[in-house]
Backbone as CSV, one residue per row, in Angstrom:
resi,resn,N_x,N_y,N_z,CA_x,CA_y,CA_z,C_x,C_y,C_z
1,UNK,7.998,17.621,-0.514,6.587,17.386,-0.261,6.396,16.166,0.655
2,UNK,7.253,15.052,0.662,7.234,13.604,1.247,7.124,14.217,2.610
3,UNK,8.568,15.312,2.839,8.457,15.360,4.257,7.076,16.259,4.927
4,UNK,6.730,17.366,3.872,5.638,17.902,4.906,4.526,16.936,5.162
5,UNK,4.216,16.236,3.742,3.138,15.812,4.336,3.126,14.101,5.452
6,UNK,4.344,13.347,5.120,4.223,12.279,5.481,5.704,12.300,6.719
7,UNK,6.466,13.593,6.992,7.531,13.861,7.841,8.685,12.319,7.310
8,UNK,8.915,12.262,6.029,9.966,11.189,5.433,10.982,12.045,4.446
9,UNK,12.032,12.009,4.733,13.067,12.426,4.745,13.147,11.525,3.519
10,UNK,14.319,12.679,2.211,14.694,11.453,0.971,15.283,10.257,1.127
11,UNK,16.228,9.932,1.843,16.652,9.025,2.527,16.080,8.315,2.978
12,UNK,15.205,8.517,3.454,14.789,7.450,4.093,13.288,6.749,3.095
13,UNK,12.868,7.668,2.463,12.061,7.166,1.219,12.782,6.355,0.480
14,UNK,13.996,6.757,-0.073,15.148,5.926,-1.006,15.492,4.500,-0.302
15,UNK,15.488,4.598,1.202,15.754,3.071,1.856,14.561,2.204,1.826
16,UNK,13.106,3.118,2.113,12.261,1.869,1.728,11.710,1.689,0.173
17,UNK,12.116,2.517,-0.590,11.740,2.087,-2.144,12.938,1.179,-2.383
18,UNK,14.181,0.717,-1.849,15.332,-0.011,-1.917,14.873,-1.177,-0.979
19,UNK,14.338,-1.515,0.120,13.725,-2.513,1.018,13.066,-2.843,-0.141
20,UNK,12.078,-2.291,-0.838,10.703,-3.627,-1.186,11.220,-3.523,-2.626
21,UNK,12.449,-3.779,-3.075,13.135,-3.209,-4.457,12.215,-2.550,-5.627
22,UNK,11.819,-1.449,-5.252,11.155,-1.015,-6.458,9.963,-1.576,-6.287
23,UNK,9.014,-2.345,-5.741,7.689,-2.837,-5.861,6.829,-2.773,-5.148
24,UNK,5.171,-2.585,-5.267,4.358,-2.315,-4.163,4.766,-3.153,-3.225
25,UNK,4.079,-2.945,-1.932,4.457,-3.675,-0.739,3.315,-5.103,-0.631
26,UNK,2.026,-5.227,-1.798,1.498,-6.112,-1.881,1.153,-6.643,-2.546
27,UNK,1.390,-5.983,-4.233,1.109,-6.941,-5.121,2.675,-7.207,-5.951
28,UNK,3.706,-6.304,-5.336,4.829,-6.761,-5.988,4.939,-6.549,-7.232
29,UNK,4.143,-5.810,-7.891,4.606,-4.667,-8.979,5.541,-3.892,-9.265
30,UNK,6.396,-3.506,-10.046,6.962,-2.479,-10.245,6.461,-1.196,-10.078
31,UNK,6.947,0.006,-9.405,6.146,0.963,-8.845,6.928,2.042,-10.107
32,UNK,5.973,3.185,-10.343,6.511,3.602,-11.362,6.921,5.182,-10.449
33,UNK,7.653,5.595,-10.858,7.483,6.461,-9.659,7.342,7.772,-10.142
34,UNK,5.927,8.156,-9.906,5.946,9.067,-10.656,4.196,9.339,-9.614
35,UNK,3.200,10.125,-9.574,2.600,10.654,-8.404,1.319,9.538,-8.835
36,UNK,1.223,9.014,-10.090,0.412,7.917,-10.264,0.589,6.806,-9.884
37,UNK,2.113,6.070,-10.091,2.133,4.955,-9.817,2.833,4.827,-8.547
38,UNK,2.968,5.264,-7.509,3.938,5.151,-6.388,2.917,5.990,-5.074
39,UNK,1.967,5.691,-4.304,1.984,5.864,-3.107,1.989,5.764,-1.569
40,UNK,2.009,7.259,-1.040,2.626,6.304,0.130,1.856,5.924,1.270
41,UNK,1.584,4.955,1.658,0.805,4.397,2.519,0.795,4.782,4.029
42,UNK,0.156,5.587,4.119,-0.091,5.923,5.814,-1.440,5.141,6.541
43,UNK,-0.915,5.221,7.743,-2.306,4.814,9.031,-3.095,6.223,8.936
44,UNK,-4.164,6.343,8.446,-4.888,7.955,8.726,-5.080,8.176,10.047
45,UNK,-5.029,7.565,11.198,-5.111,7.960,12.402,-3.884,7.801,13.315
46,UNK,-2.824,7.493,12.790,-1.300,8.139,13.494,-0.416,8.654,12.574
47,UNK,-1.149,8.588,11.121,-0.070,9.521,10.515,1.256,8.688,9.882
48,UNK,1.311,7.160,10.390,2.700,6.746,10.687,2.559,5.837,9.287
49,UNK,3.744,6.286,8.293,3.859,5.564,6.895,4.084,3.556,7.170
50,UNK,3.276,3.213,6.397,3.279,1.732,6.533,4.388,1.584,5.039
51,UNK,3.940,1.847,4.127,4.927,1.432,3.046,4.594,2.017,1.718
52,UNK,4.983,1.728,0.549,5.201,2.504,-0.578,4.369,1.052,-1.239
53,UNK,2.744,1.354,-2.282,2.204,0.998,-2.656,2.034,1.567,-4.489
54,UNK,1.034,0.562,-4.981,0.981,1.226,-6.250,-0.322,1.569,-6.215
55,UNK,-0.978,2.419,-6.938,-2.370,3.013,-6.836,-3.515,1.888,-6.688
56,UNK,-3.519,0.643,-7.342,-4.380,-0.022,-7.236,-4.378,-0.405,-5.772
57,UNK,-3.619,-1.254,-5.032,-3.626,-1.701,-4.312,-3.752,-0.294,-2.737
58,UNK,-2.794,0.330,-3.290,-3.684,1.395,-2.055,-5.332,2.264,-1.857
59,UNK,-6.007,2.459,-3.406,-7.342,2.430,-3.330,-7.856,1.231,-2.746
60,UNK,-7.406,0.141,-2.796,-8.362,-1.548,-2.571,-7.997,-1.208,-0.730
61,UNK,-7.021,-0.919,-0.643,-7.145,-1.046,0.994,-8.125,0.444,1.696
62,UNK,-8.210,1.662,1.028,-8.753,2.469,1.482,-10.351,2.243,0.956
63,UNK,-10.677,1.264,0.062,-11.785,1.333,0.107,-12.629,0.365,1.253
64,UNK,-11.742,-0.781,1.540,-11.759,-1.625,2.637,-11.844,-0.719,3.955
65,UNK,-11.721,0.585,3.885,-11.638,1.118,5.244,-10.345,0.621,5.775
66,UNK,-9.508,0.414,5.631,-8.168,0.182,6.161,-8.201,-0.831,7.538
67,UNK,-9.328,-1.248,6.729,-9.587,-2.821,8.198,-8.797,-4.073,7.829
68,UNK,-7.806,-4.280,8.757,-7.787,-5.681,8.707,-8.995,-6.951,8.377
69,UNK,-9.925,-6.164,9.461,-11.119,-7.688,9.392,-11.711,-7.229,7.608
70,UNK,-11.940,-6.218,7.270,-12.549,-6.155,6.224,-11.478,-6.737,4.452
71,UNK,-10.183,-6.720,4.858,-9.689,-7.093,4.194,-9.539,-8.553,4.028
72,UNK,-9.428,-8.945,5.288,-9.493,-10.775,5.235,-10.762,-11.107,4.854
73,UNK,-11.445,-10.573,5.079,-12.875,-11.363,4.688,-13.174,-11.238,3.244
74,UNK,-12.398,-10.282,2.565,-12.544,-10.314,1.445,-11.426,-11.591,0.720
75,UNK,-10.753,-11.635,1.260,-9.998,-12.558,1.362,-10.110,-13.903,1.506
76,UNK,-11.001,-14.119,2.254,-11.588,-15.138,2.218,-13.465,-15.509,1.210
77,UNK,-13.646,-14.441,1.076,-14.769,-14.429,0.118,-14.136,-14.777,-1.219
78,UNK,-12.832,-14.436,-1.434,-12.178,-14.931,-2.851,-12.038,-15.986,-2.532
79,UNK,-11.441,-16.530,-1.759,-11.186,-18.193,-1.189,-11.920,-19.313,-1.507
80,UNK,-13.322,-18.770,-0.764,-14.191,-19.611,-1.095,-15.011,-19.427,-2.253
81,UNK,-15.175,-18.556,-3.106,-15.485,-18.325,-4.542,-14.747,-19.465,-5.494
82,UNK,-13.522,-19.711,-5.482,-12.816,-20.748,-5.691,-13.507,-22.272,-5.851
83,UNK,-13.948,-22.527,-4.716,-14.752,-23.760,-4.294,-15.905,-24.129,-4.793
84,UNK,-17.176,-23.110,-5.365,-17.878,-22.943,-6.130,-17.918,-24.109,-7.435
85,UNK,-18.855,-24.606,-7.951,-18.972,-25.028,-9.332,-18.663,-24.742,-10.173
């Protein structure tokens, strides 16, 4: 299924679940691997796999719209929430 839909070969899934040892690529979780806890992160407009995430963190970026700017700013809205009273 990896390969039809994301053209990734087992091998080469097995090298990047071995790159980020077992853990999302951003919160560094243990990924469970199983169709809940393990997915795989594509660009929706080239198709081209960025990395192997865990469900939370790949909903948080697709709800961001997969923006950089929209992610930093959230990013920085936590930042400065911090600073607050």
């Amino acid at each position: 299924m990896r390969r039809k839909l994301y053209g990734l070969s087992d091998e080469q899934f097995q090298a990047m679940l071995a790159a980020q040892r077992g853990s999302c690529a951003i919160c560094q979780t243990t990924l469970a691997l199983d169709k809940n806890g393990l997915h795989i992160d594509h660009d929706h407009t080239t198709g081209k796999v960025r990395g192997l995430l865990c469900g939370r963190c790949n909903a948080g970026i697709g709800h961001l719209g997969d923006s950089e700017e929209n992610l930093w700013r959230a990013a920085m809205y936590l930042a400065d929430s911090k600073k607050l009273p």
